[in-house]
N, CA, C and O atoms as a MOPAC input file, in Angstrom:
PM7 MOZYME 1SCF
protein

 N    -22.93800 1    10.22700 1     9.56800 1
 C    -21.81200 1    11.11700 1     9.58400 1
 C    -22.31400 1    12.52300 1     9.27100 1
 O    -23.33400 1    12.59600 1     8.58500 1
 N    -21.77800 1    13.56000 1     9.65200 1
 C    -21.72800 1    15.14900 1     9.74600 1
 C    -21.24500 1    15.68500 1     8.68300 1
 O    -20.09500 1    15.40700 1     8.34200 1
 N    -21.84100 1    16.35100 1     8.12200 1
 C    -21.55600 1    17.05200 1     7.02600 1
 C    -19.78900 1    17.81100 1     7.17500 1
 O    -18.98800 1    18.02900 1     6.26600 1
 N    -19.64300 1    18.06600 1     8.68900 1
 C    -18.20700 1    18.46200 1     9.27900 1
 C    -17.41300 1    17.43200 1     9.37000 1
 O    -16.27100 1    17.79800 1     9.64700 1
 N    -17.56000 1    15.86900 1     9.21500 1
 C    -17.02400 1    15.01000 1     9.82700 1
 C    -16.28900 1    14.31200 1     8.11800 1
 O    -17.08000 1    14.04200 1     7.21300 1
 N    -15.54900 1    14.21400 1     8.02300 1
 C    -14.71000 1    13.07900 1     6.68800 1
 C    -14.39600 1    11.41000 1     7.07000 1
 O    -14.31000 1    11.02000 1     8.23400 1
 N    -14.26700 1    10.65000 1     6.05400 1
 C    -14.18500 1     9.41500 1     6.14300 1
 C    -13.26300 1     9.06700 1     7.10100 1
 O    -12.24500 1     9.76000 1     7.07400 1
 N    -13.29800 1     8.33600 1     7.81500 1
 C    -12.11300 1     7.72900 1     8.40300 1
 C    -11.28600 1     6.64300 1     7.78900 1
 O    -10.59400 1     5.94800 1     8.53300 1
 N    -11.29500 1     6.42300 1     6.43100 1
 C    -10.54000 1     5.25200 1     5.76100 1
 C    -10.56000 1     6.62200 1     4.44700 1
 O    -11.12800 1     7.67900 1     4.17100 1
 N     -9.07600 1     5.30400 1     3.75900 1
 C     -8.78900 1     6.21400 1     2.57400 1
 C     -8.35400 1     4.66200 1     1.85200 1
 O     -8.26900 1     3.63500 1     2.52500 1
 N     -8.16500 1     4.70700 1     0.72200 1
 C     -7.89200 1     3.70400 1    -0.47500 1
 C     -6.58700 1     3.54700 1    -0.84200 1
 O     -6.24400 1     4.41800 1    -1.64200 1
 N     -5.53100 1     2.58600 1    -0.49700 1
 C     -3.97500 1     2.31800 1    -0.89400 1
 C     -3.91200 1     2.14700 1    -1.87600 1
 O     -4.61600 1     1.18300 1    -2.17800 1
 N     -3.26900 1     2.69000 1    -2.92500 1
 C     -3.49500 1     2.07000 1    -4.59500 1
 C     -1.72700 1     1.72800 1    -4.37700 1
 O     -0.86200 1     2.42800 1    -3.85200 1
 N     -1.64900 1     0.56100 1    -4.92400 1
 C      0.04100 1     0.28200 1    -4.83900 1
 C      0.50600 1     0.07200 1    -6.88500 1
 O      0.31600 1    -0.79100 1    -7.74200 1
 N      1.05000 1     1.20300 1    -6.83000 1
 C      1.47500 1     1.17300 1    -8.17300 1
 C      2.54400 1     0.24500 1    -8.66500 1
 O      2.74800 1     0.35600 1    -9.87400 1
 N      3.13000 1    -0.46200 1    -8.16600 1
 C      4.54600 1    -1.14400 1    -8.36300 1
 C      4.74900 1    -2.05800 1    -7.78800 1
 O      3.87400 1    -2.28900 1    -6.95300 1
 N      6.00100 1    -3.15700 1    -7.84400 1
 C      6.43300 1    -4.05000 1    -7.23600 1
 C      5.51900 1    -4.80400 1    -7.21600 1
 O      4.52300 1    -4.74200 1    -7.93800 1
 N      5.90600 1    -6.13000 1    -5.84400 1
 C      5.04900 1    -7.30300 1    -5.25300 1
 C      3.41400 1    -7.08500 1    -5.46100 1
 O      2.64600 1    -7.91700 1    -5.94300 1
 N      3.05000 1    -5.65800 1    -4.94200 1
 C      1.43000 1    -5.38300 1    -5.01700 1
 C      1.42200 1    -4.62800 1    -6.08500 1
 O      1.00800 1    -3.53200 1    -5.70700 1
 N      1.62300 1    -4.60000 1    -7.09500 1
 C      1.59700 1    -3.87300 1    -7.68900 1
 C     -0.13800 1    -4.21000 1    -8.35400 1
 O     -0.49200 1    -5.35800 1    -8.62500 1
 N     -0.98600 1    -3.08200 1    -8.51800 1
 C     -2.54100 1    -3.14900 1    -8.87900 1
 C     -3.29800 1    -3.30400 1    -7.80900 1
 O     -4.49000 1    -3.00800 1    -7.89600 1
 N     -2.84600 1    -3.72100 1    -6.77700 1
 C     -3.31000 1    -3.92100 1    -5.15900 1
 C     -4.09300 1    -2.39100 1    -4.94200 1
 O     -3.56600 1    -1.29800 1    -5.14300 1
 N     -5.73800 1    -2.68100 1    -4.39600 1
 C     -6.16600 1    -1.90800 1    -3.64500 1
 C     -6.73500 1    -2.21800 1    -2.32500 1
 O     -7.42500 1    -3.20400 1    -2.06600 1
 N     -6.33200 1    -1.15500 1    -1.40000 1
 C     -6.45500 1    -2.01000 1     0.13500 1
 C     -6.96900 1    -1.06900 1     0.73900 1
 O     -6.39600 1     0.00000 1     0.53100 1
 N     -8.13300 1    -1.01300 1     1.64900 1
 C     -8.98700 1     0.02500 1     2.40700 1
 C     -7.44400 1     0.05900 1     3.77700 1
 O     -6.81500 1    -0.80200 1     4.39100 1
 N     -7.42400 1     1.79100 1     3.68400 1
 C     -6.56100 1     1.54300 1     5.65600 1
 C     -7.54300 1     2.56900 1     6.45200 1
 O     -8.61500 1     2.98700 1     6.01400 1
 N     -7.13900 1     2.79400 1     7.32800 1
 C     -7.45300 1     3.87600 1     8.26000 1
 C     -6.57900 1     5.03000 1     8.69700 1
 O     -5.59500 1     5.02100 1     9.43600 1
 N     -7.17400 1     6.02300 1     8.06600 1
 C     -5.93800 1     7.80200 1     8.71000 1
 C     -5.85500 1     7.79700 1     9.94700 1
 O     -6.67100 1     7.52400 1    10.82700 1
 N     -4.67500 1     8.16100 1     9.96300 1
 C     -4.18800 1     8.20400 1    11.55200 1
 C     -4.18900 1     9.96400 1    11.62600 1
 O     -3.67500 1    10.65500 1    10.74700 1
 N     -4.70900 1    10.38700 1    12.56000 1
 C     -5.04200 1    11.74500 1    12.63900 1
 C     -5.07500 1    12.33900 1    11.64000 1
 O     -4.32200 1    13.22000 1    11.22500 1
 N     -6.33700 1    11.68700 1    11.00900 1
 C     -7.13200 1    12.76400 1     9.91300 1
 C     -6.56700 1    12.15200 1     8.70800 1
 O     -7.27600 1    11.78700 1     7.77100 1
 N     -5.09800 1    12.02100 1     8.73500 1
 C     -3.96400 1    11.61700 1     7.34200 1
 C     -3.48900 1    10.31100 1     6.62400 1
 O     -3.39200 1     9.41200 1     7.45900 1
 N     -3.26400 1    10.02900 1     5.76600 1
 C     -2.71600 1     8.99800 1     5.29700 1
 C     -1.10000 1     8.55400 1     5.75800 1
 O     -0.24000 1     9.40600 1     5.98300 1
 N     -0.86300 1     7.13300 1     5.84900 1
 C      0.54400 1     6.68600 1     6.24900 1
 C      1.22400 1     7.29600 1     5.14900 1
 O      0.87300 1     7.11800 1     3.98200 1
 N      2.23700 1     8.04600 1     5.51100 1
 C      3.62100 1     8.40500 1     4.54300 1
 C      3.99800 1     7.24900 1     3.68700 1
 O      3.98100 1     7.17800 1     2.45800 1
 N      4.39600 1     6.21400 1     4.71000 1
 C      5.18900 1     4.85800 1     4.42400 1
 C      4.38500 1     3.64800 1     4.85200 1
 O      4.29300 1     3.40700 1     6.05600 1
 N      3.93300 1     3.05200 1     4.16800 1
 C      3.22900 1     1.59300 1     4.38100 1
 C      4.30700 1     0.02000 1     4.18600 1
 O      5.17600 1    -0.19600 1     3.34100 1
 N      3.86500 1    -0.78500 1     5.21500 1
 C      4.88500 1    -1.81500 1     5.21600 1
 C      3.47500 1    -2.91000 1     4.94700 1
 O      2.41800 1    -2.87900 1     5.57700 1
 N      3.80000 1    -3.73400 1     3.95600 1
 C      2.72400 1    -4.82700 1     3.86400 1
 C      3.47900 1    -5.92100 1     3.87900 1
 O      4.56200 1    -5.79800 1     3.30700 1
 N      3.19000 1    -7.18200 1     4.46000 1
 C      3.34600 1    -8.56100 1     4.18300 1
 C      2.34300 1    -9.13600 1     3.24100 1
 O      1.12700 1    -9.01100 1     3.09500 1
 N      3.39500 1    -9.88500 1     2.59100 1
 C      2.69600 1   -10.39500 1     1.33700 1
 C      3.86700 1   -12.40900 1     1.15000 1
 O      5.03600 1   -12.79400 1     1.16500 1
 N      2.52100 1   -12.95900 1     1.01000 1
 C      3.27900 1   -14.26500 1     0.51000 1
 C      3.90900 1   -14.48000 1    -1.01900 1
 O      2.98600 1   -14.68500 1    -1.80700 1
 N      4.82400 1   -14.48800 1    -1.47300 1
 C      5.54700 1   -14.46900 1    -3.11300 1
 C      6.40500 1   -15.79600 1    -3.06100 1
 O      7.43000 1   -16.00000 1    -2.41000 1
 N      5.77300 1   -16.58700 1    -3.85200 1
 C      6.37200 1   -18.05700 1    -4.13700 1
 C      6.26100 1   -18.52400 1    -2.97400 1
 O      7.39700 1   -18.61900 1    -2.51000 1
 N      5.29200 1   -18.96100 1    -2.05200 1
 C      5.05400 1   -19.38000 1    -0.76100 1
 C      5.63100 1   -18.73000 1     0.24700 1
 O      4.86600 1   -19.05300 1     1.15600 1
 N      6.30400 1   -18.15600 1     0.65800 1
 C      7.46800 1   -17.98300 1     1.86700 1
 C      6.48600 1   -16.33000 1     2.08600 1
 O      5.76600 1   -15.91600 1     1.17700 1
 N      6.65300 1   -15.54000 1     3.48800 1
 C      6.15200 1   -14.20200 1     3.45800 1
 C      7.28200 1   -13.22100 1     3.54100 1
 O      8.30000 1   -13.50000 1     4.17500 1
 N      7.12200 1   -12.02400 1     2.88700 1
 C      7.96100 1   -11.14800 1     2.78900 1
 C      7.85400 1    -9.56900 1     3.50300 1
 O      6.95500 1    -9.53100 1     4.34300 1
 N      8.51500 1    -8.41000 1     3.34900 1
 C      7.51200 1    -7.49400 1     4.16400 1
 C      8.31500 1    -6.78100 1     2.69500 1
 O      9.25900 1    -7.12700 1     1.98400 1
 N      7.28500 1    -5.53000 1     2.71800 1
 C      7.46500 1    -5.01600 1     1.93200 1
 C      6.79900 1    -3.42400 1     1.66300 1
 O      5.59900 1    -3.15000 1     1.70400 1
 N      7.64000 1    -2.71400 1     1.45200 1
 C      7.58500 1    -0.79900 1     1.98900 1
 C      7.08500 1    -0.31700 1     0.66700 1
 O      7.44900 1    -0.66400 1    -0.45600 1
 N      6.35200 1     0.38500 1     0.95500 1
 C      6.12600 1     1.55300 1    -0.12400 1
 C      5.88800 1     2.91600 1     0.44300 1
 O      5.46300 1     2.89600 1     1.59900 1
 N      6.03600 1     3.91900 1    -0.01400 1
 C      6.11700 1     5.06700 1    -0.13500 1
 C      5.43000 1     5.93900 1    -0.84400 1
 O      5.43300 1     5.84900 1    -2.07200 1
 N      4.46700 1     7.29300 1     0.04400 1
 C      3.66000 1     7.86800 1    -0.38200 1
 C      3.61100 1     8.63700 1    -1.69100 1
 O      4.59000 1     9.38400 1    -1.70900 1
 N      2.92600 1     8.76100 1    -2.72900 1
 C      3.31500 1     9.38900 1    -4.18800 1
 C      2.67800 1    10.81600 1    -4.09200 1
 O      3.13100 1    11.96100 1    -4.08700 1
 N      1.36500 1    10.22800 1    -4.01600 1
 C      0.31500 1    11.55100 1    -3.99600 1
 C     -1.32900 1    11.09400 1    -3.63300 1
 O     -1.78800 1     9.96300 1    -3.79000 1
 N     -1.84200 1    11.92900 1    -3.26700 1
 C     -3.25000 1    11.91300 1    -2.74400 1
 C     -4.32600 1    12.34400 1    -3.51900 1
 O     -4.18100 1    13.46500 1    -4.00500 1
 N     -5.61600 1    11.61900 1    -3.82600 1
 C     -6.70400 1    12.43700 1    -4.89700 1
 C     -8.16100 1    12.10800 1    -4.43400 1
 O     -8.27300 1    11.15200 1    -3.66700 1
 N     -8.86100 1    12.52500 1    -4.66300 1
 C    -10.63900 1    12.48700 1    -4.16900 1
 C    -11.08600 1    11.67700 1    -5.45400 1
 O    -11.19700 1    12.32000 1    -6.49700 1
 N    -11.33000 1    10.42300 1    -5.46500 1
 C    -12.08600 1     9.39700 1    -6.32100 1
 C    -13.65400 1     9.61000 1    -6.13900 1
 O    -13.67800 1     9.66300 1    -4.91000 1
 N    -14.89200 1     9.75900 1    -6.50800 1
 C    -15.99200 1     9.57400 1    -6.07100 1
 C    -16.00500 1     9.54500 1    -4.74900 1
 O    -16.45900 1     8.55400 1    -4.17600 1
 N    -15.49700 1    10.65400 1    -4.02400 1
 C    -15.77600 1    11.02400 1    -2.86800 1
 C    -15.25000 1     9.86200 1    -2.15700 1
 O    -15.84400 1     9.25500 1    -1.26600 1
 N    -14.10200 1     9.60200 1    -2.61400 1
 C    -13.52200 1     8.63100 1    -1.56400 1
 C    -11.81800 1     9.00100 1    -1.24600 1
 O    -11.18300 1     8.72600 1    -2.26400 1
 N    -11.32700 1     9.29100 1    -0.65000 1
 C     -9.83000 1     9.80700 1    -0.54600 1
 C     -8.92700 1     8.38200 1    -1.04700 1
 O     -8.98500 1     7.29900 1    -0.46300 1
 N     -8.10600 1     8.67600 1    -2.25000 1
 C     -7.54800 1     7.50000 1    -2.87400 1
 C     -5.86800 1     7.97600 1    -2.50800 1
 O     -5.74100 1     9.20000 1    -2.47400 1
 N     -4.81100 1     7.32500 1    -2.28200 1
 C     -3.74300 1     7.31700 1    -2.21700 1
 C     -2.59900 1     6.58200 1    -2.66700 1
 O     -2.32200 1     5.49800 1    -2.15400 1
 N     -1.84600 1     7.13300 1    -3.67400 1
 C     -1.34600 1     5.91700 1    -3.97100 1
 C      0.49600 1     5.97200 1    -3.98800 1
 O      1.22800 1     6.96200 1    -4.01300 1
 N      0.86100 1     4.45100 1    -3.96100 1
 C      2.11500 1     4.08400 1    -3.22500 1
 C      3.19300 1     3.50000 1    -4.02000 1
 O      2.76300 1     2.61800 1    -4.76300 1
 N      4.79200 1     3.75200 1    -4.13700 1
 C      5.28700 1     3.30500 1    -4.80800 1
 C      6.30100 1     2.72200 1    -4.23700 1
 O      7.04600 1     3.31500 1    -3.45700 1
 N      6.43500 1     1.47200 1    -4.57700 1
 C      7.34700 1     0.37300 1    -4.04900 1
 C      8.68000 1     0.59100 1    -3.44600 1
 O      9.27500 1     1.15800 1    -4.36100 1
 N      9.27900 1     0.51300 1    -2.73300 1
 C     10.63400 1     0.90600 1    -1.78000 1
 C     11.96400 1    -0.71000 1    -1.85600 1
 O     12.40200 1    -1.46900 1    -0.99100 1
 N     12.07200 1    -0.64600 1    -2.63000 1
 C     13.00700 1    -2.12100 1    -3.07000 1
 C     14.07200 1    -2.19300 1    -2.10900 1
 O     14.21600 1    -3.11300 1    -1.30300 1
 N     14.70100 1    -1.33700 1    -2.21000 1
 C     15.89600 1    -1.37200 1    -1.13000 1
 C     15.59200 1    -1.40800 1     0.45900 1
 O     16.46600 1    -1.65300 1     1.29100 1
 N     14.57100 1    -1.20000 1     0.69800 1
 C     13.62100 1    -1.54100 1     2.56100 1
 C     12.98300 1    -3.00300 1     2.61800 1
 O     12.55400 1    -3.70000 1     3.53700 1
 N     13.10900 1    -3.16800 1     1.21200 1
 C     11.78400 1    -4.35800 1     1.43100 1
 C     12.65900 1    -5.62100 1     1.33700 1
 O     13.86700 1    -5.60200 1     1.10500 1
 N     11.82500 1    -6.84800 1     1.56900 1
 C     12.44200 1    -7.79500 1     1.34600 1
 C     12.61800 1    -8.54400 1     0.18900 1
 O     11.69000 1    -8.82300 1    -0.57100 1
 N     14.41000 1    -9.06400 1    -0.06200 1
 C     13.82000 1    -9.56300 1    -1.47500 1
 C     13.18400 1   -10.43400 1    -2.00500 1
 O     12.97900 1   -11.52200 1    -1.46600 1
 N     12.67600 1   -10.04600 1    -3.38000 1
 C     11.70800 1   -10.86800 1    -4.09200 1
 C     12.78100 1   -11.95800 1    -5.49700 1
 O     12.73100 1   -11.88300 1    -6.72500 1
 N     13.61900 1   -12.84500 1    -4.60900 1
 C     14.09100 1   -13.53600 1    -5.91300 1
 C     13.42700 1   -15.26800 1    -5.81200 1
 O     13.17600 1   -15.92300 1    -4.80100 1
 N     13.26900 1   -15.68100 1    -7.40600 1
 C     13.00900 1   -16.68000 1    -7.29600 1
 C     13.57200 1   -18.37600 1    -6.87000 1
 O     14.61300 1   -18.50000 1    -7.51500 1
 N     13.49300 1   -18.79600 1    -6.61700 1
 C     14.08000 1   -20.49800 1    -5.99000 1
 C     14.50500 1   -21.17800 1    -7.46300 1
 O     13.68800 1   -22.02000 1    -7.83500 1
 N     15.19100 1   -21.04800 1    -8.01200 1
 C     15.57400 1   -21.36100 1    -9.04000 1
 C     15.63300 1   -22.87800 1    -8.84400 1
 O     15.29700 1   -23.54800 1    -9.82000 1
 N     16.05300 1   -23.60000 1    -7.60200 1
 C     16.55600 1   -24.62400 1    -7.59800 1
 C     15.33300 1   -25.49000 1    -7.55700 1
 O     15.60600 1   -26.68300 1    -7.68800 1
 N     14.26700 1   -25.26000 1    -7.43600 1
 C     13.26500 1   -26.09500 1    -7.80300 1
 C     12.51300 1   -25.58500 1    -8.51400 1
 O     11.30500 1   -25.78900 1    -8.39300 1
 N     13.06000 1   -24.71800 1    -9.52500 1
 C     11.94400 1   -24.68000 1   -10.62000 1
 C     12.47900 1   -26.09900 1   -11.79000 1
 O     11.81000 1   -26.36100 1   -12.79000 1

């Protein structure tokens, strides 16, 4: 890589919710980080989708880190099966 050229991946840090502590390599889409990230995630077996929303952006050891905060009302819910616990 070129001293002109920057990473093409940046680091999802998901502060909250379902992923919450989750770090996930993505890829910038022209140059930038997703505003809004939608992840599927399995919670108590079944899969769910689930939104987060951009907070803020920072340079980790030269790595572009970004991190995301959970969108509850987009996402799907997370309640438990009571009936077979």
């Amino acid at each position: 890589m070129s001293d002109n050229e920057t990473s093409a991946e940046y680091i999802a840090e998901f502060l909250d919710g379902p992923l919450e502590g989750e770090y996930v390599p993505r890829v910038l889409v022209d140059g930038r980080p997703d505003e809004r990230v939608g992840m599927i995630a399995a919670v108590e077996g079944l899969e769910s989708v689930f939104w987060y929303e951009l907070v803020d952006s920072r340079e980790v050891d030269g790595q572009q880190r970004v991190r995301y905060r959970f969108d509850a009302g987009d996402s799907d819910p997370v309640e438990p099966d009571d009936e077979n616990d």
